[in-house]
Structures are given as C-alpha cells and as structure tokens.
PAKOLRO-42862 format. One record per residue (C-alpha): residue in one letter; residue number from 1; x, y, z. Coordinates in steps of 0.5 Angstrom, whole numbers, plus 500, padded with zeros to 3 digits. Layout:
BEGIN
 rest  nr east north  up
    A NUM    X     Y   Z
...
// end
This chain:
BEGIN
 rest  nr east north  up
    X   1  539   860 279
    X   2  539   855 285
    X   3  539   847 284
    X   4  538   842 289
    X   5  543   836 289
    X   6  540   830 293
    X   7  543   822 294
    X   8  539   816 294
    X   9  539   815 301
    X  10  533   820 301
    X  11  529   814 298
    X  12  527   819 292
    X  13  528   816 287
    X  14  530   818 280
    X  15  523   819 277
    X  16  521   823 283
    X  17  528   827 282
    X  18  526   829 275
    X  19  518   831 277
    X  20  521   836 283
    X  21  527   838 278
    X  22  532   836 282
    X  23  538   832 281
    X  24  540   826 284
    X  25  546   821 285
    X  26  545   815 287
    X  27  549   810 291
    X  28  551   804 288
    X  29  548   797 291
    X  30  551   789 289
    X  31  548   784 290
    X  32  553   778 289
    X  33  556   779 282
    X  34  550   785 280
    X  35  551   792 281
    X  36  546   797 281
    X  37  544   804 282
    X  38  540   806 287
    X  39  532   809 285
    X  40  535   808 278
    X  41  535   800 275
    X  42  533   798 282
    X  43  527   800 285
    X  44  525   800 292
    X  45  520   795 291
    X  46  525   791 287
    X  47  530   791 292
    X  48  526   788 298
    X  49  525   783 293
    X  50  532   781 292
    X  51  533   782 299
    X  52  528   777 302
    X  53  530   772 296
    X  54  538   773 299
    X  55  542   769 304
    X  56  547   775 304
    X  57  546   782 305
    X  58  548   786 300
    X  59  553   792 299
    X  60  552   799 299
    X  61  558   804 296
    X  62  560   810 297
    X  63  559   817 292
    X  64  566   818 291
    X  65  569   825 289
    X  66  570   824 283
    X  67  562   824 281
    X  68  560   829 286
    X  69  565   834 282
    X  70  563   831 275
    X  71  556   833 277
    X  72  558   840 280
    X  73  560   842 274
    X  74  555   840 269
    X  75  551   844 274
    X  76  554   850 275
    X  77  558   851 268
    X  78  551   857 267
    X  79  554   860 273
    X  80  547   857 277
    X  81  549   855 284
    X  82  548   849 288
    X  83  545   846 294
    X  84  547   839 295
    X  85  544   835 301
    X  86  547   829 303
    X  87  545   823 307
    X  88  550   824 315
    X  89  556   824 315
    X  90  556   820 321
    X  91  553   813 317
    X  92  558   815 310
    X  93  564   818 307
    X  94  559   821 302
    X  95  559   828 304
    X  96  566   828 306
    X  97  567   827 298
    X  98  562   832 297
    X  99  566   837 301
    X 100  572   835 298
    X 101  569   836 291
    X 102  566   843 292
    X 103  573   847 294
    X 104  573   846 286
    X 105  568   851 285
    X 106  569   858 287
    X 107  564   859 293
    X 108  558   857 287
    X 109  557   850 292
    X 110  554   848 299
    X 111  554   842 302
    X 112  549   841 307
    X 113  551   835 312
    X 114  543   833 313
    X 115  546   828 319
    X 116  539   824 317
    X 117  537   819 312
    X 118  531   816 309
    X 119  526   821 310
    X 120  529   825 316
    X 121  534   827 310
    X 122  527   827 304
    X 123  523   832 308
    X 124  531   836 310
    X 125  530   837 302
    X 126  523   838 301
    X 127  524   844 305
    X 128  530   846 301
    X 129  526   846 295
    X 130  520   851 298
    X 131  526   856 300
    X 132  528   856 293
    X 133  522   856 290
    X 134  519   862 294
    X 135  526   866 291
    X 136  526   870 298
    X 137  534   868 300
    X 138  540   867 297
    X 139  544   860 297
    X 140  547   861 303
    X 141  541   864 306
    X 142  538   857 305
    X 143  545   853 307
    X 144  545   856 313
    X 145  536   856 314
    X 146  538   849 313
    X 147  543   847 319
    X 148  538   851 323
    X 149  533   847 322
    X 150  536   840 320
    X 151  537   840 328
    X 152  529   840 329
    X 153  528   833 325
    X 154  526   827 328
    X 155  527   821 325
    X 156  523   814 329
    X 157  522   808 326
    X 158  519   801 329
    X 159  522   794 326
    X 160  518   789 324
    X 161  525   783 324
    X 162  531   783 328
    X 163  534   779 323
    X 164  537   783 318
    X 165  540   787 324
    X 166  543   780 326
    X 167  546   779 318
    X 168  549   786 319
    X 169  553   784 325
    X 170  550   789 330
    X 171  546   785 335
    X 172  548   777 336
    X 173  544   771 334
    X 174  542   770 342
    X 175  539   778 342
    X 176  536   776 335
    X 177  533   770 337
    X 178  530   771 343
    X 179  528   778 340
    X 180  524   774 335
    X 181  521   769 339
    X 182  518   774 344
    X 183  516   779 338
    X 184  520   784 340
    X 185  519   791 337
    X 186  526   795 337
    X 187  524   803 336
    X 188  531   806 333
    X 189  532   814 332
    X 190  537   819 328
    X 191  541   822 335
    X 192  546   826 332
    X 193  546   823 326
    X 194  546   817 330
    X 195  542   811 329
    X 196  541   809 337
    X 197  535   804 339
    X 198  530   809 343
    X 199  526   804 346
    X 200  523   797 344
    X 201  515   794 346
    X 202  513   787 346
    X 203  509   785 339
    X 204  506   791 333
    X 205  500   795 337
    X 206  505   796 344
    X 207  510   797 337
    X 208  505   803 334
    X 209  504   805 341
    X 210  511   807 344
    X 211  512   810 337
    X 212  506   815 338
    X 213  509   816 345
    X 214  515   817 343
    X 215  512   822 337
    X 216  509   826 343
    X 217  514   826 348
    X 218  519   830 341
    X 219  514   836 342
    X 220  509   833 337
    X 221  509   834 329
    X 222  509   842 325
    X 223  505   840 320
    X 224  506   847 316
    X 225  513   844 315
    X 226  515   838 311
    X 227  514   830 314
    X 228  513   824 311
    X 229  512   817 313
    X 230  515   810 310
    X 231  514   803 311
    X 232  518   798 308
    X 233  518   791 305
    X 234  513   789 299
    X 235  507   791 303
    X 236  505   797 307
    X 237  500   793 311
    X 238  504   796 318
    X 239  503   802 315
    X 240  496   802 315
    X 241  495   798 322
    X 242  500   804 325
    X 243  495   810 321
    X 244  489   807 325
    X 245  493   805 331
    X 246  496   813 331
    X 247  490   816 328
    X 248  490   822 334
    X 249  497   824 331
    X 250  493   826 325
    X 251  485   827 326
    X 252  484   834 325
    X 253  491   837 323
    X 254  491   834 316
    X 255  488   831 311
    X 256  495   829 307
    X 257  500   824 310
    X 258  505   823 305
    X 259  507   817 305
    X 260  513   812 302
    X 261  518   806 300
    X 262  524   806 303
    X 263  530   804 299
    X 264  536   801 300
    X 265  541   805 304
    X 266  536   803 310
    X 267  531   798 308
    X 268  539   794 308
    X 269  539   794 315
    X 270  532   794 317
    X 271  529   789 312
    X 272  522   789 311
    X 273  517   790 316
    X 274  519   796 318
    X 275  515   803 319
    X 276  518   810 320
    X 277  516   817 321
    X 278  519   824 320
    X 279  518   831 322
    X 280  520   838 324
    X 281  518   838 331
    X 282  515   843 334
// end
C-alpha cells in the first residue's frame, strides 16, 4: 500500500487530511506566547483573525527530523510505502529534514520537493492521490510522474495589501505607502520554487485583469488535471468579484471550480485580500 504524507503548507487541513485518507504534519505557528498547529487547533479562518488583531507577524517553524521519522515509522511499520510531498525547498528546511529522515527506511520513503506551496503544492498532491488511487504505477513511478509534472504547475496570485509584505520586511515603508496610496495590486508567482513579483495593476478590476492575462499567457489551464482557487482573509468577496471578472476562463470548460482558504504559511505574508489560482498548464 502507498500512502500520502502532506504538510500544512498545502492549506489542508487536518480534517480534509482525515476525508482523503492522507496524513498531514502540520507546521508550528506562535503567535506572541501561544503556539499552535497549523489546520489542527488553528483554523484558517482563526488565524486571519488573529492576524489582523495583531501588531506583529507571527512565526512559523520548520517540520524538523525528528517528527518527519517518527511519522515514517508509524506509517510504514506493515511494510506500506510512503510519498511525502512537501512545501519548496526554496521557502523552508522542511523537505531537507525529510530527506534526512527518509535514509532511515530502506528505500520504502519518497520525498518529493513540490518547490510550490498553498495550492501549487494541494493540486501536486490531489494529483498523487488520483495516481494511487487508480493502483496502475509503483511508488517511485508516481515520485518520478511527480517531478515531471510538478514543473507544469502555475501558481499566481493577486494582493490586496501590501501591508504584511511591509511587516515581513521584504518591501519598505515608502513602497508599502505609495502601494497603498495608489491602490497598487502586486501579481506574485511560484518561479523555481521562488516566490517573484510577475506583475503589478492599479486597483482590484486591472488586479483580476492581468491575473486573467497572466493565466492565458501560461498556456491556459488543463482542466482534466487538478486545480484550485483561494482567497484569503475572513471574506471571499475578491474571489467572487474575480470569478465574474475572469468568467472566460471558466465558462464551458467546468461546471466545478474548487475553491479554498489559505492558511498560514502564506496568509502570513500576504495577509488578507489576497486571491490565487493554481493549475497544470497546458
């Protein structure tokens, strides 16, 4: 048997892990004096509202090794097999302790280094789930479908603030400032596993408009392999406005557009406001 292992960087959280029957290792999240983890005891909604109540960011840590080889053991103690796929190794230590704790275990654990995250890295795993699911492929035929088409993921989402960016230290106040004053919408990107500013449009409608534009420009969206769409913060009211607003997108194509929360590990830098969308490009 084959079994999935996902971190909470993936925005699933632990009751979503339970319906798909896969196991997920959530990242610690303080804020001030409280710790918690992440889609365990803090919700994603809960956490946007601590965020916005709080005057600091707060911080996220690392899986380290030592609970990455405690899980592989549970997991793989009736000789099953396991496929962990992991937020990038370009934004955390995570997959490195999970490469270290694998070498333990005989050749009966992957690792998969999505170099993604929210959900670039969700759809990386619903698409390891349909692999196992259809029983065609051994653990490191799925691995090695993985890395292949991992590098067709496109991840792109609009900003609604620049504020948390500024708290994050990564732009400065006079950026942050005139940004706000002139309702700058900032388009960021997973690139190599990267986040990069792709783009940036004056106000929410040009926001939606370069984002649909940008979507297009990857080659547009397979829709008979997994995708997604998120908002974040308390409210998905830019979600919506961007559904009508990128309606071509969609019209015809599917009647399903599945959509979600972010959760911490991203909704920390971009705070709320913020809309994305991830797919397999054509």
């Amino acid at each position: 048997m084959i079994k999935i292992v996902v971190d909470s960087a993936s925005d699933i959280d632990q009751q979503e892990a339970d319906e798909l029957g896969i196991t997920l290792l959530p990242m610690q999240v303080r804020f001030g004096e409280e710790e918690f983890l992440d889609g365990v005891n803090l919700s994603h909604r809960t956490f946007f509202e601590k965020l916005i109540e709080s005057a600091e960011l707060p911080k996220t840590s690392q899986i380290n090794e030592y609970r990455f080889e405690e899980c592989f053991e549970n997991l793989t103690k009736n000789g099953d097999e396991v496929i962990a796929i992991l937020l990038s190794s370009k934004l955390s230590g995570t997959f490195e302790s999970a490469k270290r704790a694998s070498k333990k275990f005989d050749g009966k654990v992957f690792v998969v280094d999505s170099l993604n995250a929210c959900i670039g890295e969700r759809i990386l795993c619903q698409y390891a789930l349909r692999l196992v699911k259809e029983g065609k492929l051994s653990a490191k035929e799925i691995v090695d479908e993985l890395n292949e088409k991992k590098t067709k993921i496109q991840l792109l989402a609009v900003l609604g603030t620049l504020k948390y960016l500024k708290k994050g230290g990564r732009i400065s106040s006079l950026v942050a400032f005139t940004g706000e004053v002139f309702a700058i919408k900032p388009v960021i990107s997973v690139v190599g596993g990267e986040v990069k500013m792709v783009g940036k449009a004056i106000g929410s409608k040009k926001g939606n408009n370069l984002l649909m534009q940008l979507v297009e420009k990857c080659g547009g969206i397979k829709f008979d392999m997994p995708y997604a769409l998120a908002y974040s913060g308390l409210s998905d009211d830019f979600l919506q406005k961007y559904l009508k607003d990128s309606e071509a997108l969609w019209k015809g194509k599917t009647e399903n557009i599945p959509t979600y929360m972010i959760g911490s590990t991203i909704g920390t830098h971009v705070g709320p406001g913020a809309i994305a969308v991830a797919f397999f490009s054509v």
